[in-house]
Residue, then its C-alpha position, 0 to 999 in steps of 0.5 A: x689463268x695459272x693454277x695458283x690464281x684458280x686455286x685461290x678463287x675456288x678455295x674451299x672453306x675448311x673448318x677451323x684447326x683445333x690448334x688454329x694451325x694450317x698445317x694441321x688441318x691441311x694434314x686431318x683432311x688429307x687423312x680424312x679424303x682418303x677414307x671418303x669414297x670419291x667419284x672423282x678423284x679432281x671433285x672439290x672437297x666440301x666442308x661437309x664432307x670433313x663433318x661427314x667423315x669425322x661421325x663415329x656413327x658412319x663409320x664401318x664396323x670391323x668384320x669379324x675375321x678383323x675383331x678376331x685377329x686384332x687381339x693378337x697383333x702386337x705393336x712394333x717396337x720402334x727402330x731404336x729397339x730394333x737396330x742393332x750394331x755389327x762389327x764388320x770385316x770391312x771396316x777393320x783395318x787390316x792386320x791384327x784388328x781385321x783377323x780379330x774380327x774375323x776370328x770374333x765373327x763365329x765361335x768356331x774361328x776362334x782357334x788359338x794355339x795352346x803352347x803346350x811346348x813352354x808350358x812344359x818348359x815352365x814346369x819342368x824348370x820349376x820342378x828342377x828348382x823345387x827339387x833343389x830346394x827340398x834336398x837342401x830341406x833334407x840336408x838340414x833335417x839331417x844334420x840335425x840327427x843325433x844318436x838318440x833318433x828316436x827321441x822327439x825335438x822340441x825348440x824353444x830357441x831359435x838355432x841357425x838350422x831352425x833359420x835356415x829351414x824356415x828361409x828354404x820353407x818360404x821358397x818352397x812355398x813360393x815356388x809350389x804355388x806357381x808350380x801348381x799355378x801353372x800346372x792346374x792352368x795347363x790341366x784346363x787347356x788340356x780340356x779344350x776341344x782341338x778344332x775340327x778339319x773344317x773349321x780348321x781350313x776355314x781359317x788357313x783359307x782365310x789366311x791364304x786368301x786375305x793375308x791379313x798378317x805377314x807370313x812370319x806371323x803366321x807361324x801360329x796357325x801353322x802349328x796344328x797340334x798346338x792349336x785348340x778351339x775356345x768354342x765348346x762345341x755343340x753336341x753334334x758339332x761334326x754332323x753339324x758342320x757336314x751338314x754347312x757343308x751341304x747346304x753351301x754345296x746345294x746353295x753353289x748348285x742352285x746359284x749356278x742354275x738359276x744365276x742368283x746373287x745369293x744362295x736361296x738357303x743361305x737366307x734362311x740359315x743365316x741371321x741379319x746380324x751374321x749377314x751385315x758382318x762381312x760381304x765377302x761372298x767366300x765367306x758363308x757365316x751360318x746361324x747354329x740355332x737354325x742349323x740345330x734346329x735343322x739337325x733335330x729333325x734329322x734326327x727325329x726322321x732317323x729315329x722314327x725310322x731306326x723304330x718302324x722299319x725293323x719293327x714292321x719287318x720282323x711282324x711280316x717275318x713272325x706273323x702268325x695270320x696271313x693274307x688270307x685269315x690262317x694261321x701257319x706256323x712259324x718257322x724256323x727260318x722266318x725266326x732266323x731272319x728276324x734275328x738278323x733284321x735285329x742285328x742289322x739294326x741294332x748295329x745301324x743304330x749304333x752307328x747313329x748315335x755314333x755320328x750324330x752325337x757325341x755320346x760315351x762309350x758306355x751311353x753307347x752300349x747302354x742305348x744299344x743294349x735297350x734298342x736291342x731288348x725291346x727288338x729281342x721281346x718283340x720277336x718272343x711276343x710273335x714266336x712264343x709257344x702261346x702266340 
C-alpha cells in the first residue's frame, strides 16, 4: 500500500474554509497544529481540535513580563524601507568613474588640486590690462584740463573725450567684474583645509596600488602644495585619524592572532552601508559618527582626570588634618610643591586642548587661564591663614 492511497482512506474531515479554498484551510490548521500541545507528532489531527484551538477562552494569557515589554516593540518596516543602494568600487569601471567612486566613498578622499598657479596667472593678466585702461582714462582726464583747473565742467554735449571715456568706462566695468570674480573665487579656495598626512597617502596609496588612471594623468595628486580637501573636517580631525589608526593596527593584531577574516573593530566602526562600498581588504572605510563618538569619551576620561588628580594631590599636599586627627601646620615646601603639581598640570592641560581640538590661540590662553584659577583658589582655600 503507497502512502498517498493510506492518506486518501484516513483523510481527516477539516471543516470547511471560510474562503471555500483548500489552500487556505490547509494553511489555518497548519498555524493552529503547531500551538496544540501534541503527544506525538504522527497522531492524526481531529476536527475537534481545530475548534478547540481556535477558543478565545483557551488561549493562554500573556505573563506579565510580556505585557510589560510588548508596548515598547515597534513594528519593523518592511524591506522596501529598509534597502538601501551603494555604489560600489568594483562596479565602477576603471579609470575616471572608479577614481571617482573611490574619492566619493569618504569626505576625506575627495582631495582636488587648487590651481593656485593659473589663478594667479588670470589675475595678473587682468590687472596688466585694467592697468592699461585706467592710464588711458587718465589720459583723457587730462587732456581736457585747461588753464582755469579749478573751474567745474558741466556737458551738456556729447564731445569725442566724453565717447571715448564712456567706451573705456564700460571696459573697465567688464574687466573689474571678472577681476573681482575671480579674486573673491580664489580668496574662498584659500579657506579650505589642506588635507592631513594621512588622508593624503591614503589616496596616493591608492594611486599606487590600483592605478586606475595612466601615470601622466597622474600629475594632479602629485602636486602636494597645490592640493586642498573639499571636507570641512571635524573638530577633532587629526586625533580623529590617529585614532583610525589605531583601531586598524589593533584590528591587524587581533586578525593575526586569532585568524580572523575581518577585523572584530572594524564591525563596529564601520556602518553597512561603508561596508557594501568596496570589498577590498586594504581599504578600511570608518563611520565619523562612531569614531566621534568614541573620541568624546576620550576626552570626557582625559577631563575627569586633568580635574581630580591635581585637585586630590594638592589637598594631600596642603591638608591641615592628618591621619591621626592633628592639626600641623603647613609649610612651606608642602605649598612649593603644590605650586608645581599647578604647573604641571596646567601645562598637561594645555597640551590637551592643543591635540584634541582645534581651539584658537586665544580660547587657548583663555581655558588655561580659568583651569589655572580655579587650581591657584584651591591652594589659597587650604594655605590661608584661616584654614
Amino acid at each position: 500500500m503507497t502512502g498517498d492511497t493510506f492518506l486518501d482512506e484516513k483523510r481527516v474531515q477539516t471543516p470547511a474554509s471560510p474562503t471555500n479554498t483548500d489552500t487556505t484551510l490547509r494553511g489555518d490548521a497548519f498555524i493552529e497544529i503547531g500551538e496544540v500541545h501534541a503527544q506525538n507528532a504522527s497522531d492524526e489531527v481531529r476536527p475537534s481540535s481545530f475548534a478547540e484551538a481556535t477558543q478565545p477562552g483557551d488561549e493562554k494569557p500573556p505573563g506579565f513580563l510580556r505585557r510589560v515589554t510588548g508596548s515598547f516593540k515597534t513594528t519593523p518596516d518592511p524591506v522596501l524601507v529598509t534597502e538601501t543602494k551603494t555604489r560600489t568600487l568594483e562596479n565602477a569601471p576603471n579609470g575616471f568613474p572608479r577614481l571617482a567612486a573611490f574619492q566619493a566613498s569618504d569626505s576625506n578622499f575627495g582631495l582636488y588640486r587648487s590651481y593656485s598657479y593659473l589663478h594667479s596667472r588670470i589675475l595678473l593678466d587682468y590687472q596688466s590690462e585694467i592697468t592699461e585702461l585706467e592710464e588711458k582714462l587718465d589720459q583723457i582726464d587730462w587732456d581736457e584740463v585747461d588753464d582755469d583747473e579749478d573751474r567745474p565742467r558741466f556737458r551738456a554735449e556729447a564731445d569725442e573725450n566724453t565717447e571715448a571715456r564712456r567706451t573705456i568706462l564700460r571696459e573697465i566695468k567688464t574687466k573689474l567684474m571678472e577681476y573681482d570674480e575671480v579674486l573673491i573665487n580664489v580668496r574662498r579656495l584659500e579657506a579650505f583645509q589642506r588635507p592631513s598626512e594621512r588622508d593624503y597617502r591614503s589616496v596616493r596609496r591608492y594611486h599606487n596600488n590600483t592605478k586606475p588612471l595612466m601615470d601622466g594623468e597622474m600629475e594632479s595628486i602629485r602636486c602636494k602644495e597645490d592640493v586642498v580637501s573639499i571636507s570641512t573636517g571635524r573638530e577633532r580631525a587629526a586625533f580623529d585619524g590617529g585614532v583610525e589608526t589605531l583601531i586598524g593596527q589593533v584590528d591587524s593584531t587581533l586578525k593575526k592572532i586569532f585568524n580572523l577574516k575581518q577585523g572584530p573593530l572594524l564591525r563596529y566602526f564601520r556602518t553597512p552601508e561603508l561596508a557594501a562600498k568596496t570589498e577590498n581588504t586594504d581599504i578600511s572605510l570608518y563611520s565619523a559618527t562612531r569614531i566621534d563618538k568614541m573620541v568624546n569619551i576620550f576626552i570626557t576620561f582625559v577631563i575627569f582626570i586633568l580635574l581630580v588628580i591635581p585637585i586630590v594631590t594638592m589637598y594631600h599636599l596642603t591638608s591641615t588634618i592628618d591621619l591621626n586627627g592633628n592639626t600641623p601646620a603647613v609649610t612651606s615646601r608642602n605649598t612649593f610643591n603644590a605650586v608645581g603639581v599647578l604647573i604641571v598640570f596646567t601645562l598637561l592641560f594645555s597640551a590637551a586642548m592643543s591635540v584634541l581640538t582645534k581651539a584658537a590661540r586665544h580660547e587657548m590662553f583663555a581655558a588655561s587661564a580659568a583651569y589655572c584659577a580655579i587650581l591657584v583658589v584651591f591652594i589659597g582655600n587650604f594655605t590661608g591663614p584661616n584654614n
